[in-house]
C-alpha positions in Angstrom: 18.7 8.9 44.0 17.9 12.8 44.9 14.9 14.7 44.0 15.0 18.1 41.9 11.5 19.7 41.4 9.5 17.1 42.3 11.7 14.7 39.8 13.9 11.9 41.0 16.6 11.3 38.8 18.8 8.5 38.1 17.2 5.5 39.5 19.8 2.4 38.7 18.1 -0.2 41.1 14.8 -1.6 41.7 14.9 -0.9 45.1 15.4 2.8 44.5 12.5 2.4 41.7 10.5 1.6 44.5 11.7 4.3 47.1 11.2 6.6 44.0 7.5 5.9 43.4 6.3 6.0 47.1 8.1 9.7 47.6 6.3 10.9 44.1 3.3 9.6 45.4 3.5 11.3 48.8 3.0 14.7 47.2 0.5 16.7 44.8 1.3 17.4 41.6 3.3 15.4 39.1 5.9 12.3 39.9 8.7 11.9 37.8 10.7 9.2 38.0 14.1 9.2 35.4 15.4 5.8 35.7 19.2 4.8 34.0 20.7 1.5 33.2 18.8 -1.9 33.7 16.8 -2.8 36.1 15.7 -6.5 36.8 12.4 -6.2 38.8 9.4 -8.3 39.9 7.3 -5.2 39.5 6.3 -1.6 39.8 3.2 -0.8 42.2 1.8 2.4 42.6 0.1 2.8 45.9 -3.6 3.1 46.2 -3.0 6.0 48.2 -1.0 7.9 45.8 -1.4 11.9 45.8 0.0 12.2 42.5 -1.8 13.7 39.9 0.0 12.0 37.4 2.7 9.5 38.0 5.7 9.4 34.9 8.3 7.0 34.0 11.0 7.9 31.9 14.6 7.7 30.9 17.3 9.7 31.9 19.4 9.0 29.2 19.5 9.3 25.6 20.2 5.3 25.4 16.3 3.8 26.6 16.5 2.2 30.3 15.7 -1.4 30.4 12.9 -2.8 32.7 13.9 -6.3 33.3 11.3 -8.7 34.3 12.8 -11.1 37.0 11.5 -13.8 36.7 9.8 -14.0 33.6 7.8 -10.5 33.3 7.4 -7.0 34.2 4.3 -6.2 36.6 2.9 -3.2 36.8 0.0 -3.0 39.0 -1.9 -0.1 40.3 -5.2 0.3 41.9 -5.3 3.6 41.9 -6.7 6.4 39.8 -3.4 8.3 38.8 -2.7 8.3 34.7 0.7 6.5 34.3 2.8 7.2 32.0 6.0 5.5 30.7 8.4 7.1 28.1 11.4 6.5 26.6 11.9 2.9 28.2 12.9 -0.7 27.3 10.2 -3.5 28.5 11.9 -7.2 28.6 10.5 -10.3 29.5 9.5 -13.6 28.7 5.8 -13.6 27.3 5.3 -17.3 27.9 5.6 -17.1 31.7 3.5 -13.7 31.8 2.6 -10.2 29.9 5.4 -8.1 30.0 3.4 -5.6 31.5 0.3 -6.7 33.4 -2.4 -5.4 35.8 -3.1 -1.7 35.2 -6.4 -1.6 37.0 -9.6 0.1 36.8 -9.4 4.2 36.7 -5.5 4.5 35.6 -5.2 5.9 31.8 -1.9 4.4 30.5 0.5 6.6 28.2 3.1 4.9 26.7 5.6 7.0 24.3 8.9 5.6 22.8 8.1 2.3 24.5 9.8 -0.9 23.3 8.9 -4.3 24.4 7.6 -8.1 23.3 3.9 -8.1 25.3 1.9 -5.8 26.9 -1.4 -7.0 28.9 -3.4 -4.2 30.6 -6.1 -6.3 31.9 -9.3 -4.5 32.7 -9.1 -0.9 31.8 -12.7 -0.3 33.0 -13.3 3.6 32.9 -9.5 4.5 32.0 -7.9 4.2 29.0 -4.5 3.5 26.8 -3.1 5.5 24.5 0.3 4.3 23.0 2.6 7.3 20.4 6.2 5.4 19.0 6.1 2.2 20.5 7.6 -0.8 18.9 6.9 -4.7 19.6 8.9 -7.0 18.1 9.2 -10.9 17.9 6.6 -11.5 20.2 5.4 -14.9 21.5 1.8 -13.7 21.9 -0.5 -10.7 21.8 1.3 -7.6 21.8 -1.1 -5.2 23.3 -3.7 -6.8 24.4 -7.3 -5.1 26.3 -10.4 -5.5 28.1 -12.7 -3.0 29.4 -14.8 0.0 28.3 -12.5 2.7 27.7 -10.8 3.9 24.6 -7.8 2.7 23.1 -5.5 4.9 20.8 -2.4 3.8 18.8 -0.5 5.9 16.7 3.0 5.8 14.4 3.9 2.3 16.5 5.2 -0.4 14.9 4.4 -4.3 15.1 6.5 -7.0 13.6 6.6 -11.0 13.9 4.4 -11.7 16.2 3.1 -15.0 17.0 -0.7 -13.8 17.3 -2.6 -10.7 17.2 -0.5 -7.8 16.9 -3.2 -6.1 19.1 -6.2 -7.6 20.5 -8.9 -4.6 22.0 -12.0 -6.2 23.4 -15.2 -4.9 25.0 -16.0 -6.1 28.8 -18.3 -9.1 28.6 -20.8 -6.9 30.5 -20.9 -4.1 27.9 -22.4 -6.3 24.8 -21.5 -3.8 22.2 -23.8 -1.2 23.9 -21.1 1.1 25.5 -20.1 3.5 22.3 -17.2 4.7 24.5 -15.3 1.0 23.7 -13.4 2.7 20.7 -10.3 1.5 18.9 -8.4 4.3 17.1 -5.4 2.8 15.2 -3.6 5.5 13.1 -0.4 5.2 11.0 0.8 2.1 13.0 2.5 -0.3 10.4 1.7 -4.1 11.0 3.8 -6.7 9.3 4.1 -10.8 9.8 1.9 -11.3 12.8 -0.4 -13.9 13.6 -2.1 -17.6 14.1 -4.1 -19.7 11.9 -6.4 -20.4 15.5 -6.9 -16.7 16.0 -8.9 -13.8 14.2 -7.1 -10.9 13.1 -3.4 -11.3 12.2 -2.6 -7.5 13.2 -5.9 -6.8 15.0 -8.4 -8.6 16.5 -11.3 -5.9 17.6 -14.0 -6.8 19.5 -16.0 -3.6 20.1 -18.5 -0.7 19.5 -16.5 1.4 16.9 -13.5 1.2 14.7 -11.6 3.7 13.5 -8.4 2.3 11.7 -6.5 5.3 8.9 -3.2 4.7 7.2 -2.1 1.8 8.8 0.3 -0.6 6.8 -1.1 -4.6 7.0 1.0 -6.6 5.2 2.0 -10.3 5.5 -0.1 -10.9 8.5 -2.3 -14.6 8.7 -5.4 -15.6 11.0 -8.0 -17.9 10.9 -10.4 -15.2 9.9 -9.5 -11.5 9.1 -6.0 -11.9 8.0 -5.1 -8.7 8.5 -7.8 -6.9 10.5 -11.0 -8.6 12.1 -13.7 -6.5 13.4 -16.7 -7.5 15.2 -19.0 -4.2 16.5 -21.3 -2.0 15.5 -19.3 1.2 13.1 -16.5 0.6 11.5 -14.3 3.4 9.7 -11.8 2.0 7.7 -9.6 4.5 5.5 -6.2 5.1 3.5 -5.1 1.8 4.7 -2.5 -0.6 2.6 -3.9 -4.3 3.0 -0.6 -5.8 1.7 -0.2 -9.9 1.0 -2.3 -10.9 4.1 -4.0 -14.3 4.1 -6.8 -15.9 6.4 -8.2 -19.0 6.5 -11.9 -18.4 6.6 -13.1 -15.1 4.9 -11.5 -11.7 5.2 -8.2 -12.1 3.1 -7.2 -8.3 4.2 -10.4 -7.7 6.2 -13.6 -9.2 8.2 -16.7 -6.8 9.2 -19.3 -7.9 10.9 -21.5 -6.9 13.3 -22.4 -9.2 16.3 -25.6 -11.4 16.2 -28.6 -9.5 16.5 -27.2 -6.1 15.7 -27.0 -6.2 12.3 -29.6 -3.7 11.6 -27.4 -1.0 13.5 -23.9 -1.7 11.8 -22.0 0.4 9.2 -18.8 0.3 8.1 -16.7 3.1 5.5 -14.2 1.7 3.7 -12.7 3.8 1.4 -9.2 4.9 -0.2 -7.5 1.8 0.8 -5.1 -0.4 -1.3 -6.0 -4.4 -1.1 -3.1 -6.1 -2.8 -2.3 -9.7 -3.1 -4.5 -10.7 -0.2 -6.1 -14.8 -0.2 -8.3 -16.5 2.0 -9.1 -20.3 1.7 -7.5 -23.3 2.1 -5.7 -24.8 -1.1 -4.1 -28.4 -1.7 -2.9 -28.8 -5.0 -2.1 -29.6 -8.0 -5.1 -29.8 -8.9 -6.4 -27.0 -6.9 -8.8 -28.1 -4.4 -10.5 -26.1 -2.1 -10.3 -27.3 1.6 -11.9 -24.4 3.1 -14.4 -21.7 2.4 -12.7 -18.7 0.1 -14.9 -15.4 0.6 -13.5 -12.2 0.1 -9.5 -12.3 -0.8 -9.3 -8.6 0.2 -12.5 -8.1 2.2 -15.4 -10.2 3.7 -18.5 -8.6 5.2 -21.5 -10.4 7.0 -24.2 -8.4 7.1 -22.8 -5.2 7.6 -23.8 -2.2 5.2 -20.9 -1.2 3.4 -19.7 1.7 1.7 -17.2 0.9 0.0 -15.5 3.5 -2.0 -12.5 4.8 -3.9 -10.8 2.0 -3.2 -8.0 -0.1 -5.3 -9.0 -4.1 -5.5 -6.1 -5.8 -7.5 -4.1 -9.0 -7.5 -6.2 -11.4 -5.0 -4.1 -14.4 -5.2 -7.0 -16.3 -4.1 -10.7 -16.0 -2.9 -12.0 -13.1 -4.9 -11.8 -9.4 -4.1 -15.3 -9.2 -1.7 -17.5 -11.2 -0.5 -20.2 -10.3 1.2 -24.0 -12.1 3.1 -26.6 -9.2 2.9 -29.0 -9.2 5.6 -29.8 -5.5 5.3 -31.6 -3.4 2.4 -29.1 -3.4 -0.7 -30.0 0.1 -1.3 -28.0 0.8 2.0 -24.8 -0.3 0.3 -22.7 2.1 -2.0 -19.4 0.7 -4.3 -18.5 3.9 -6.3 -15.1 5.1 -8.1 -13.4 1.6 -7.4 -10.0 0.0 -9.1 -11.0 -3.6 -9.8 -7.9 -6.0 -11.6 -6.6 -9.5 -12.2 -8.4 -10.8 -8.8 -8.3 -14.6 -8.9 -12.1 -16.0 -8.8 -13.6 -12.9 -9.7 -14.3 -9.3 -8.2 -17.6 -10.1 -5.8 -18.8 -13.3 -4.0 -21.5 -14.3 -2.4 -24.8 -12.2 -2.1 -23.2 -9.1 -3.5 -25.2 -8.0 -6.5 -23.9 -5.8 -9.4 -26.2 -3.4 -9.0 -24.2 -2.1 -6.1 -21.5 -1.6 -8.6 -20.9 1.9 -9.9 -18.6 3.3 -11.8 -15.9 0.6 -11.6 -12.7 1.5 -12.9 -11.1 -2.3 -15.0 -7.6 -1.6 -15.5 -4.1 -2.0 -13.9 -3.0 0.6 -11.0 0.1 0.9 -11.7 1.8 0.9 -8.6 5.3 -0.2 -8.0 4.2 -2.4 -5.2 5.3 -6.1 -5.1 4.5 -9.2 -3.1 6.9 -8.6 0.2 6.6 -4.9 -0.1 5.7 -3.0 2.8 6.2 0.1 2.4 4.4 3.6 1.5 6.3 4.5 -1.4 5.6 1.2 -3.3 1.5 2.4 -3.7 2.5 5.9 -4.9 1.1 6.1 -8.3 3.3 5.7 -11.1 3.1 8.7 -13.9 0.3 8.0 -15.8 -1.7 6.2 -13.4 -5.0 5.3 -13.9 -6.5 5.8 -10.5 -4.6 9.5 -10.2 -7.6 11.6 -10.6 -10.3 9.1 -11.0 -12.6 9.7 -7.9 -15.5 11.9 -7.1 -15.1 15.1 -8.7 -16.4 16.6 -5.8 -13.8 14.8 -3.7 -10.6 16.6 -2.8 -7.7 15.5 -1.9 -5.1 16.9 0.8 -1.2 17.4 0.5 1.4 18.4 2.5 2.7 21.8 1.5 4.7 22.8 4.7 7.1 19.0 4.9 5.9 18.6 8.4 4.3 15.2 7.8 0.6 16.1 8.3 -1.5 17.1 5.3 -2.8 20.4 5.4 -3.6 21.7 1.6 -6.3 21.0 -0.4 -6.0 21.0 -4.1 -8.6 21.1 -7.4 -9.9 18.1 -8.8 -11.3 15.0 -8.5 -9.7 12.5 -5.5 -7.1 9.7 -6.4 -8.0 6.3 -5.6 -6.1 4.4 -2.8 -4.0 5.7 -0.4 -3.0 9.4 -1.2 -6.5 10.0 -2.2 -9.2 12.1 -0.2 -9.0 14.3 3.0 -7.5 11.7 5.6 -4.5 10.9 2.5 -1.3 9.3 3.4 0.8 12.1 4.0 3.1 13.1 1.0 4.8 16.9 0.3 3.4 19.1 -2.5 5.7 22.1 -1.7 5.2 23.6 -4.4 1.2 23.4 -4.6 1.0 22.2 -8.2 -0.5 19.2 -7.4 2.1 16.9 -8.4 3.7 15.1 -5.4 7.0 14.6 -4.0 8.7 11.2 -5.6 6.3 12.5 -9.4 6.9 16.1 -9.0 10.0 17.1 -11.5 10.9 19.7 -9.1 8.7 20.2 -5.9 9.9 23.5 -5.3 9.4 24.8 -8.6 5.8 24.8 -9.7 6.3 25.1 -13.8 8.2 22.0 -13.1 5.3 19.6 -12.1 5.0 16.8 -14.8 7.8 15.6 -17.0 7.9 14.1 -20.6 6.1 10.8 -21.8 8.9 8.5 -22.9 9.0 4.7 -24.9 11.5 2.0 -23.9 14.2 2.5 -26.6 15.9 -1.4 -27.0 17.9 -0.7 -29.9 18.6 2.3 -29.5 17.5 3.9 -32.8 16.1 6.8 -31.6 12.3 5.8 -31.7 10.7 3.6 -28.8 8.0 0.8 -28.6 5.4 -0.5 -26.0 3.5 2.2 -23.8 4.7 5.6 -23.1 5.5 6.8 -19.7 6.4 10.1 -17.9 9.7 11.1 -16.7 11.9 14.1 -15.4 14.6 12.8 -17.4 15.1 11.0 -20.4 18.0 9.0 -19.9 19.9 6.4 -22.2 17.7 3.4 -23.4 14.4 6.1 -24.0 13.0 7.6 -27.1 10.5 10.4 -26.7 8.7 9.3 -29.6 7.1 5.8 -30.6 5.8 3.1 -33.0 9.0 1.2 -33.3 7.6 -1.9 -35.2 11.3 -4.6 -34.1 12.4 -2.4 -31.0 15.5 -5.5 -31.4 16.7 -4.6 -34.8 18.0 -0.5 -35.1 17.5 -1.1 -39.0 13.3 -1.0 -38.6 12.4 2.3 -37.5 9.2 4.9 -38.6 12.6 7.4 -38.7 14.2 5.5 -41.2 13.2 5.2 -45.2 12.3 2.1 -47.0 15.5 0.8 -48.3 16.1 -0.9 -51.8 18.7 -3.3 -51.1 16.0 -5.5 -48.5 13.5 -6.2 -50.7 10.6 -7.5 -48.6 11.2 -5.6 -45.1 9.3 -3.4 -44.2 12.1 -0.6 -42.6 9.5 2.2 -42.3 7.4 0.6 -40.1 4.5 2.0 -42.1 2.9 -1.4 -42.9 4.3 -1.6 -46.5 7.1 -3.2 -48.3 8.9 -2.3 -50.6 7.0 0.8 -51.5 9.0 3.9 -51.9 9.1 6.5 -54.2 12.2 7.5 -56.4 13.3 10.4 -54.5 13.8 8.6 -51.6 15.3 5.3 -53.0 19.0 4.9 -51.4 21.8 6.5 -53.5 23.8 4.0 -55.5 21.5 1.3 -54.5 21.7 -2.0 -57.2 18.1 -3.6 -57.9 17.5 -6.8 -59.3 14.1 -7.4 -61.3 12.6 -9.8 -62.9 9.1 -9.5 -64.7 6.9 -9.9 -67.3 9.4 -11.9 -69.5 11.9 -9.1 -69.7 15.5 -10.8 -68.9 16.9 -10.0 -65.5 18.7 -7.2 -65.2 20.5 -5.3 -62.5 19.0 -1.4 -62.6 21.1 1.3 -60.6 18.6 3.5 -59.0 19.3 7.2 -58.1 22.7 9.2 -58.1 25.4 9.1 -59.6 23.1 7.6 -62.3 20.4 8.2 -64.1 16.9 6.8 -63.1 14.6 4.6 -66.2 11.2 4.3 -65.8 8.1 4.3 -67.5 7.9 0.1 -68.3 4.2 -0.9 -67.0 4.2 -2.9 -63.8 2.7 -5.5 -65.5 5.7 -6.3 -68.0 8.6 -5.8 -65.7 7.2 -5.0 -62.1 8.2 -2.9 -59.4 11.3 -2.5 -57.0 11.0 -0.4 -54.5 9.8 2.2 -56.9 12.6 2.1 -59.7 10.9 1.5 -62.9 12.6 0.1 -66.3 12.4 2.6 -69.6 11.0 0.1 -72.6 13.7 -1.8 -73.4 14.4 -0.1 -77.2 15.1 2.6 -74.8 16.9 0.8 -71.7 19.9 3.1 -70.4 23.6 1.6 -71.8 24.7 1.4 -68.2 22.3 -1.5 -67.7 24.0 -5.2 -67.2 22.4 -7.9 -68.6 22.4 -11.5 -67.7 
């Protein structure tokens, strides 16, 4: 180990770890410490004298350096006031006999960036905080992150998958009682999948505090007892461009649970709005026949008590327990539901003391979004061309693109907001490079802007040339699509709108017009043979259109009509006529 500028690089054992962190600590300013390889340790303490004014932890290597817990779990323990910050490392341990990471004390901030690990409990962050950028926690036995204290947490673009409880778990100190509006949890663009316990609350995140803020996270597959994907027990809750994705609870709150704790209901308020609930349940089912073993509020969201606003968001395809369910104990004028998408949820839209009234504006129809059960992924609630929810917001609502490709929106553009995720000013960010309001993945071509939208197309079966079913938009029309419609047998090429009636198939209707059998001479087939019978006139065989001549004039009454070839009288029937 040798120090260059006040950083020590190359620490390969814990013993130089150690050296490492006492001579960073000796000195002010900042203390680096680049550590290589794998490194089985007890621990990392950072002394309560420690001059630093910030103490960091990274890798010196492209390949992440592995902190080893020996035995069982990485400590880190620090009662001093220095932030701490750890980058670019590898956390290992077993999460049964201990956190991971455990004991960062009263007054350190924690950064962690690039950070992979199973566990991570910080204990009491009193007046510091935690922020956390890239990290990833896989597999884990327990809670991933898990706080208690009075200071701010922040998560951002981390990921969280198969967890055996809470994903994250961010709880107030028993001494602040929801008064302390600093206890804030901001979750941002975190993606939570597969994590939880039917004995716990809050399958991705169990948050126990004053105020929420939680924007374009992905929660999908996660279970709890209550809040499948998200429970939330404090006083303001802001809940926006979020994709609640197959999640399932036990007791209420399929996707989510508000609620405010007892005796504070009065000063709660949640905004939920541009969010995606799909394929959420809550409840208890043994069956066949279904029985209900438990109670089933609110398949995509349950609130108790908290004033809700709940808008522009997409409700659709609750497997079970209803899309919201909600207990009002404050005034109903308080709550808002405006520009939603409501489809297809099993045992109804509302529950519980919700009243219609609260209703406006609801939007009854399909979303049309690729998305299917097991999907968790952004692209799968991108609105298919010709989406109902594109464009069916607030007209006064705007939404936001990305017009540079840097990943953050940053342009505005005309017209009323989308519902769901790519909808209003926080939107999931997408490119619009070319600033025609189309968006990358629908956009034709999003660098040319007379290129946004394509042509509407029908499902071509048999290939005739004319389509059936609903039209759609594409950049291309490729094989198997017609760009026009009304096929009436998109199975048999010989029914088509572009084809005429034909004489020889008497009683099909080829046109597709809703007649048979009704065409006029001109457009009879050439050479076709009719047979009639009628009115007592013998059956004869009549050759309608060229090479030969046409007869007509016989009433329809005495002979009858064939596909609009009329027989002369018969003193006058043409010599070329065969009689039987």
């Amino acid at each position: 180990m040798f120090f260059v500028l006040g950083v020590a690089r190359a620490v390969s054992t814990p013993e130089a770890l150690e050296l490492a962190v006492d001579a960073a600590c000796a000195v002010s300013g900042p203390g680096i410490v680049e550590i290589t390889g794998t490194l089985e340790l007890e621990g990392i303490t950072v002394p309560p004298t420690c001059l630093a004014t910030s103490l960091h932890l990274r890798s010196a290597d492209p390949t992440p350096a592995v902190l080893r817990g020996a035995p069982g779990a990485v400590r880190l323990l620090t009662s001093s006031t220095v932030p701490l910050r750890l980058a670019g490392l590898v956390l290992e341990g077993t999460c049964g006999s201990g956190p991971t990471v455990e004991g960062v004390r009263a007054g350190a901030p924690l950064t962690l960036v690039d950070v992979q690990g199973v566990c991570l409990e910080l204990g009491a962050l009193a007046t510091a905080g935690l922020e956390a950028e890239r990290v990833s926690f896989e597999q884990t036995r327990g809670v991933a992150i898990s706080t208690t204290g009075t200071a701010p947490v922040s998560i951002r673009h981390s990921r969280f998958v198969d967890g055996g409880d809470s994903a994250v778990r961010v709880h107030s100190a028993p001494d602040c009682d929801f008064a302390c509006p600093e206890t804030i949890a901001e979750l941002e663009d975190n993606v939570f999948e597969g994590s939880g316990s039917d004995v716990m609350d809050g399958g991705a995140l169990d948050a126990v505090v004053h105020s929420l803020v939680f924007r374009r996270n992905l929660v999908c597959g996660n279970h709890a007892d209550r809040g499948g994907g998200v429970y939330f027990e404090g006083l303001e809750a802001t809940v926006q461009n979020n994709g609640f994705l197959g999640n399932h609870s036990r007791y209420y709150g399929g996707g989510l649970l508000l609620g405010p704790p007892p005796g504070w209901w009065q000063d709660a308020i949640a905004v939920v709005e541009f969010n995606a609930f799909l394929g959420n349940s809550t409840g208890v089912v043994w069956g066949p026949p279904r029985e209900i073993l438990s109670f089933a509020g609110g398949g995509a969201v349950t609130t108790f008590g908290t004033p809700l606003h709940f808008e522009h968001d997409i409700v659709a395809g609750q497997t079970f327990g209803g899309g919201v369910y909600a207990e009002l104990l404050a005034n109903p004028a308080s709550w808002a539901f405006r520009w939603g998408l409501w489809y297809d949820n099993v045992d109804g839209d509302f529950n519980g003391d919700l009243p219609q009234t609260v209703l406006q504006m609801p939007l009854v129809a399909s979303p049309d979004l690729p998305w299917t059960p097991g999907d968790c992924s952004w692209e799968s609630l991108l609105p298919l061309p010709g989406s109902p929810v594109v464009d069916a917001g607030d007209p006064a609502c705007r939404d936001w693109r990305d017009q540079d490709g840097d990943g953050v929106v940053d342009t505005p553009i005309d017209g009323p907001c989308d519902l769901g995720v790519y909808g209003g000013p926080h939107a999931v960010a997408i490119a619009d490079l070319d600033g025609d309001g189309a968006v990358a993945g629908v956009d034709c071509d999003d660098l040319d802007p007379t290129r946004s939208r394509g042509q509407l197309v029908f499902t071509d079966a048999d290939g005739d040339g004319v389509g059936a079913g609903e039209p759609r938009e594409v950049c291309e029309v490729l094989p198997g699509h017609a760009l026009i419609g009304g096929d009436c047998d998109d199975t048999d090429p010989a029914l088509s709108p572009a084809l005429p009636e034909r004489c020889l198939n008497r009683g099909v209707d080829e046109d597709c017009d809703g007649e048979v059998d009704e065409l006029d001479l001109q457009t009879v087939d050439a050479g076709a043979r009719l047979h009639i019978d009628g009115g007592g006139v013998p059956s004869v065989t009549l050759v309608c259109g060229d090479p030969g001549p046409v007869v007509r004039d016989v009433p329809a009454e005495d002979v009858g009509l064939a596909c609009g070839c009329r027989a002369a009288p018969r003193s006058s029937l043409w010599s070329g006529l065969a009689r039987r």
